[in-house]
Structure formats: C-alpha cells, structure tokens
C-alpha positions in Angstrom: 0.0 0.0 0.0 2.8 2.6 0.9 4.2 1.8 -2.5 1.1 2.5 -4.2 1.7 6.2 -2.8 5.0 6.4 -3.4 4.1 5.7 -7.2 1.7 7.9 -7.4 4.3 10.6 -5.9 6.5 9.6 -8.6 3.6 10.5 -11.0 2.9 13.8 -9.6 6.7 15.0 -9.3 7.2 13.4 -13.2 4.4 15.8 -14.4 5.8 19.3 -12.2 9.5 18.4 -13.1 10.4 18.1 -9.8 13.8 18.0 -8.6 14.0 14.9 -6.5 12.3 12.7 -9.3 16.0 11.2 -10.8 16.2 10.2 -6.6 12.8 8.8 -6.7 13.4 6.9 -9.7 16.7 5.2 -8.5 14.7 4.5 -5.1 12.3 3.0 -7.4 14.3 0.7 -9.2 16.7 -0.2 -6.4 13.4 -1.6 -4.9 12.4 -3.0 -8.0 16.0 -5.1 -8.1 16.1 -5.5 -4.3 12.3 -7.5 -4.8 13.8 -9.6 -7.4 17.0 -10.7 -5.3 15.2 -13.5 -3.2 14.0 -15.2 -6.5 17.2 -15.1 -7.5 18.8 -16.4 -4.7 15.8 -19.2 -3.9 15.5 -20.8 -7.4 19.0 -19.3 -9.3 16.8 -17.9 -11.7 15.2 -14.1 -12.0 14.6 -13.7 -16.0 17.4 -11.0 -16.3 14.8 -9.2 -18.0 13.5 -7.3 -14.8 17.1 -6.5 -13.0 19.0 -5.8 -16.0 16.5 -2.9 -17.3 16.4 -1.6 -13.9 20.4 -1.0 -13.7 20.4 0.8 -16.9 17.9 2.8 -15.9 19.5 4.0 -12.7 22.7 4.5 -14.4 20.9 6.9 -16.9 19.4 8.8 -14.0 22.5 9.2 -12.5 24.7 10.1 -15.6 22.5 11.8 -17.9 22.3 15.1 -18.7 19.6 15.8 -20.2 18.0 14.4 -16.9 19.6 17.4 -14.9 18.4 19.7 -17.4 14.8 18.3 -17.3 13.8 18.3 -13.4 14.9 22.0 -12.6 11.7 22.9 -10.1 
C-alpha cells in the first residue's frame, strides 16, 4: 500500500518536473532489483529481463544530462 503512494508521488513529481524525481526513480528501481534478489537467490533464476533494465535505468538517472536539465523545479 505505501508503494502505491509512493508511485503515485512519482507521477505527480514526473508531471511538475520536480527536482527529487532522478532520486525517486533510482529508489524505485533499487526496490524493483532489491524485490527480485530473493527469487534469485531461492531458485538461481530471475529472468534477467527485470534486473538488467532496472540497472540501466539508474545509471541513466544518475549520468545523464539531459536528466539534470529536465527536473529543474
């Protein structure tokens, strides 16, 4: 339930630029890998496709500058 919120804060500071949304969105995915690590470690398999994606993502957030430029408010 508090993730539901947390999303929808997400949402909210996407559409006004906010910016703490490149902090939000690493928090995100970190939470999105850290939910994938016990099916990892319980049946040695996660379908890469949902940890690799996120890792990219936060490295974008972190090194991009166009982010920077974007989320100014």
């Amino acid at each position: 339930m508090i993730l539901i919120f947390f999303y929808f804060f997400i949402i909210y500071s996407w559409i006004k630029r906010k910016r703490i949304l490149p902090k939000l969105m690493i928090t995100a995915y970190t939470i999105n890998i850290l939910s994938h690590l016990p099916v990892l470690f319980m049946e040695g398999e996660t379908g890469g496709d949902s940890i690799l994606p996120s890792v990219l993502w936060i490295l974008y957030f972190i090194r991009s500058r166009r982010v920077k430029a974007t989320f100014t408010n």
